[in-house]
C-alpha positions in Angstrom: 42.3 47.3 28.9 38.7 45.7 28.9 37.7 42.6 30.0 34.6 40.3 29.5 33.0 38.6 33.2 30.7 36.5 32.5 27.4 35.7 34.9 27.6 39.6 36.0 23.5 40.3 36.3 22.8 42.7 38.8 24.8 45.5 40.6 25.6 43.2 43.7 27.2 41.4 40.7 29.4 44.5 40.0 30.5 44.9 43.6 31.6 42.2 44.0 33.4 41.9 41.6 35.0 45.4 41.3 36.0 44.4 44.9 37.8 41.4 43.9 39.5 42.9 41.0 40.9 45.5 43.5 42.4 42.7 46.4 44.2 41.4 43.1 46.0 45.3 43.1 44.0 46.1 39.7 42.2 49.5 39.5 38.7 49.1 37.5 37.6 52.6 35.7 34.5 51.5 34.6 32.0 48.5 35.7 29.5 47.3 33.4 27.5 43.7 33.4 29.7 41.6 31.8 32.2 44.4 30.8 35.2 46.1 32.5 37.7 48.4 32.0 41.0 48.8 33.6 43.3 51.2 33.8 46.3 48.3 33.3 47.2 47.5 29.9 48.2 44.1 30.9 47.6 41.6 33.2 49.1 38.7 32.7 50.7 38.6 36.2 47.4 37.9 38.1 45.3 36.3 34.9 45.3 33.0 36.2 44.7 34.2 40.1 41.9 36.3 38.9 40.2 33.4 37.0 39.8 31.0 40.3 39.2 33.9 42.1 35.5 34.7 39.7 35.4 31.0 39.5 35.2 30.6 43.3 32.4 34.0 43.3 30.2 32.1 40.5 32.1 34.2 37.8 34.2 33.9 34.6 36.9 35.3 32.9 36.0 35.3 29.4 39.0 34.9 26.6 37.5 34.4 22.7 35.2 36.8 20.8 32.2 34.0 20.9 31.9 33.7 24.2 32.2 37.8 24.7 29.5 38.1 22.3 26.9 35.7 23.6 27.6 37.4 27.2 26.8 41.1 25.7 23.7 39.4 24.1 22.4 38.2 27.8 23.6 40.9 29.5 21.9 43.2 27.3 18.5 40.9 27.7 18.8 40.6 31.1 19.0 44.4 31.2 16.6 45.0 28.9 13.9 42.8 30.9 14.6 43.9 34.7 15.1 47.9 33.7 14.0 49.3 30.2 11.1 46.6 29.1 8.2 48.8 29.2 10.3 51.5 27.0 11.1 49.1 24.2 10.2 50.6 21.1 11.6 48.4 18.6 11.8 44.5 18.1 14.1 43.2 19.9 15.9 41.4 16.8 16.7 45.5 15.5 17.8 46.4 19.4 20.3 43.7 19.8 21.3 44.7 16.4 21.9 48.2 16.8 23.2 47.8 20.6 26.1 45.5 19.3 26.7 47.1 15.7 26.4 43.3 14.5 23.8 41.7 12.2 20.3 39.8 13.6 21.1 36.9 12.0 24.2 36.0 12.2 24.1 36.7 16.5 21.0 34.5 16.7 22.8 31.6 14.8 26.2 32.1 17.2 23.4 32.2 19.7 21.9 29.2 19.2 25.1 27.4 18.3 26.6 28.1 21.6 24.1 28.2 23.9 21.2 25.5 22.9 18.2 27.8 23.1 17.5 30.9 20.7 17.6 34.2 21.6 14.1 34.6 21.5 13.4 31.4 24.1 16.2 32.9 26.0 14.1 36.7 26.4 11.3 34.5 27.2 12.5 33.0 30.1 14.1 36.1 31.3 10.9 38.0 31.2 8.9 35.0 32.8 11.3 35.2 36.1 10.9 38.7 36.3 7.3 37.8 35.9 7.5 35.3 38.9 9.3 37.9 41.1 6.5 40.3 40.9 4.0 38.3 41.5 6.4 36.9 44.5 6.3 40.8 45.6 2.4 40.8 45.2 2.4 44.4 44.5 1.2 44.5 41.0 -1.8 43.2 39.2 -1.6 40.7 36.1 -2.3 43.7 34.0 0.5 45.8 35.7 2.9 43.7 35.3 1.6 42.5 31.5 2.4 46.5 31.1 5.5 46.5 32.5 6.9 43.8 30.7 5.6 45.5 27.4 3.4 42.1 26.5 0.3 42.9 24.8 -2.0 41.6 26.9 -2.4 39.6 30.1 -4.0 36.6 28.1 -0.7 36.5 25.9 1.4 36.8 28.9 -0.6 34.1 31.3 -0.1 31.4 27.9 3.4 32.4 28.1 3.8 31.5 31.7 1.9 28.8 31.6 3.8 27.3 28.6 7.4 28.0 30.3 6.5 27.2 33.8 3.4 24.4 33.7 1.1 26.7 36.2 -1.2 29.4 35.3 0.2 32.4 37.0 -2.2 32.6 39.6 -1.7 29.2 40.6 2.0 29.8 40.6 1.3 32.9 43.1 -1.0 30.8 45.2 1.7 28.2 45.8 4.8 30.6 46.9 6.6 27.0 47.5 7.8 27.0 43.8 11.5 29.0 43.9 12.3 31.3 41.7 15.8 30.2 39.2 19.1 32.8 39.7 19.4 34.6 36.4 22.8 33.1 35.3 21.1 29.5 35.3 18.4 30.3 32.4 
């Protein structure tokens, strides 16, 4: 049986979870953001136990195919922008696209339906906090870290950040008082 977390982000994400799943007596086989399978067929027994448990961790059970499908979509961006950016070859329209076997359009209008923002905004604020972490971490240059976030240059990145965020993003490195947003809160 599969089942749909939603606010999984990162691997701590997964252990946790996986962790709570298994105090419940359920046996995960495989652990991806947003996406589980378990070796039980059914688990009505512990359903509702297992929602307030997520719930308690920040977490939640997802039930209908719209709600599954926007998680996919940010779980796929969020992926997308803190491990494979720079190896993007293709628009990010025709990778969500072929990732989920479902047309641009019609995810982008759920998208936007459900969620306020479009998908597009939604990348963009991903990529600016991981652009905020880096410069956090002060180990890259502007042009580095334009690179590794596959922008095409670091003027088109610093008007992107400046636009999301208000601060050029050397201002915004010189302050270090401005903290950084958790990724399930864009």
């Amino acid at each position: 049986m599969t089942i749909y977390i939603k606010n999984m982000v990162c691997n701590r994400c997964k252990m946790v979870v996986k962790s709570t799943l298994e105090k419940l007596g359920l046996h995960p086989v495989q652990i991806e953001l947003g996406e589980i399978e378990l070796q039980e067929d059914d688990i009505s027994t512990v359903k509702e136990q297992l929602k307030l448990e997520l719930q308690a961790l920040g977490f939640d059970l997802l039930d209908n195919k719209k709600t599954k499908t926007i998680e996919k979509v940010k779980n796929l961006i969020t992926d997308l922008v803190q491990n494979k950016n720079s190896v993007l070859k293709v628009t990010l329209s025709e990778y969500l696209s072929v990732e989920l076997s479902q047309d641009y359009s019609s995810l982008s209008n759920l998208f936007s339906e459900v969620e306020g923002i479009t998908i597009e905004k939604y990348y963009i604020l991903q990529k600016i906090e991981k652009v905020k972490e880096l410069l956090v971490y002060d180990e890259l240059t502007l042009s580095e870290i334009a690179f590794q976030l596959n922008y095409s240059s670091v003027a088109y990145l610093s008007n992107q950040f400046k636009k999301v965020t208000g601060l050029t993003p050397s201002h915004f490195k010189n302050l270090r008082t401005i903290k950084r947003k958790p990724l399930e809160d864009l």
